[in-house]
C-alpha positions in Angstrom: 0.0 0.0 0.0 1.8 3.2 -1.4 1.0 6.1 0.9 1.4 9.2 0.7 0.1 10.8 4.0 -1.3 9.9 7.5 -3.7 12.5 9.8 -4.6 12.0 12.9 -8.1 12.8 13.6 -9.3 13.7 17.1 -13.3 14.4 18.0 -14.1 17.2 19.4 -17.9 18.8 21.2 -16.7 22.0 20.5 -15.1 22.9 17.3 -14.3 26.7 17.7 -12.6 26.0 21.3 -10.7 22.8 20.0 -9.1 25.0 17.2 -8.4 27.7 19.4 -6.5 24.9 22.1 -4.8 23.8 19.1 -3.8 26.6 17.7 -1.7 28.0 20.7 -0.6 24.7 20.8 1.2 24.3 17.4 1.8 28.1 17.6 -0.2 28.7 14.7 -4.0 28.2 12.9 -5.1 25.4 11.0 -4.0 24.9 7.1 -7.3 24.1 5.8 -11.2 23.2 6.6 -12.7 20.6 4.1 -15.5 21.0 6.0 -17.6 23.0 8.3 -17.1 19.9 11.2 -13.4 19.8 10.1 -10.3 21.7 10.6 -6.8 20.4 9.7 -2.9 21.3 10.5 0.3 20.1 7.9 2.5 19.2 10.2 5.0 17.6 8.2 5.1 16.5 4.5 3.6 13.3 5.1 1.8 13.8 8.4 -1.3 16.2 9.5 -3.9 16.6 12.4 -7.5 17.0 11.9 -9.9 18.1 14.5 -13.6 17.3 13.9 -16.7 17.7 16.0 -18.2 14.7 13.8 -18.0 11.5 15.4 -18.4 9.5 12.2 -14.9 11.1 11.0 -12.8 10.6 14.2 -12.9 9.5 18.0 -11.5 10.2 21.2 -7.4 9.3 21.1 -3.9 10.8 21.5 -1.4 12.1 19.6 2.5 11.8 20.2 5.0 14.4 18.9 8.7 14.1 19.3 10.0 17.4 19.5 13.1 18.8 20.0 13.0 20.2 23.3 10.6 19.6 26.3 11.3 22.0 28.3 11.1 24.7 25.9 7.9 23.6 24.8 6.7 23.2 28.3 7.6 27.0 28.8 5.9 28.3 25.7 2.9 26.3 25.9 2.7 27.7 29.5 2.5 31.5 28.1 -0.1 30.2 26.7 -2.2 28.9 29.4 -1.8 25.2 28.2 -0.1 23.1 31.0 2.0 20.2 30.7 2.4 17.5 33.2 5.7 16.1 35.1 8.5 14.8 32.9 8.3 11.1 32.9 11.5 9.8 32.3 11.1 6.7 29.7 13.6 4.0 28.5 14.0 6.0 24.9 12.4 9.6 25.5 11.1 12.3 28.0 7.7 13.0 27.8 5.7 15.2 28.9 1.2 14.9 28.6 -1.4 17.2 28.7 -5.5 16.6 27.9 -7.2 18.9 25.5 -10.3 20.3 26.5 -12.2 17.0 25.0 -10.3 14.5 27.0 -7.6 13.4 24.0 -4.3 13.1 25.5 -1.3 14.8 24.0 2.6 13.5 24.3 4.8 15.5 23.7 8.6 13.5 23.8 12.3 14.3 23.4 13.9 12.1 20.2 14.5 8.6 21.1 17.9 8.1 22.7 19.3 4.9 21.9 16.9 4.7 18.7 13.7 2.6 19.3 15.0 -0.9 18.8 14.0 -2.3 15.4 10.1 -3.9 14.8 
């Protein structure tokens, strides 16, 4: 299966709120709306975030982001009023959680040091 793209899609019950969380979040607004329950952030190339207040297009769940620092994050999300949990010290990362307004759980983790062993 050739692919070309992956989004994760997270349900929200308030769709103006959600998109404001996220946008302080990512430190900018979503990329596009395909529709009026949808809103959507490029990440990367190949990977995106969608936020919908439509159940039949996503559920509750979690997203995981490696970024480079924690800390920094931690300090700039807290500007913003978002705020992130202890570091928990893993075998491969740091992480650090917070919930979103809707109860989806957000990971936010330092690259993997040693590199996750191979599947």
């Amino acid at each position: 299966m050739p692919s070309h793209k992956i989004y994760t899609f997270l349900l929200t019950s308030d769709l103006t709120a959600a998109e404001a969380w996220y946008t302080r979040l990512f430190g900018r607004g979503p990329d596009n709306r395909p529709m009026d329950t949808l809103v959507q952030w490029e990440l990367f190339d190949q990977a995106g975030v969608g936020l919908s207040a439509d159940d039949e297009i996503a559920s509750k769940g979690a997203i995981f982001l490696i970024v480079d620092d924690v800390e920094a994050e931690r300090q700039r999300l807290q500007r913003l009023g978002i705020v992130l949990g202890d570091d928990i010290e893993g075998d491969y990362s740091t992480l650090a959680q917070v919930r979103d307004p809707d109860g989806n759980l957000i990971t936010l983790a330092t690259p993997p040091s040693p590199r996750y062993p191979p599947a």
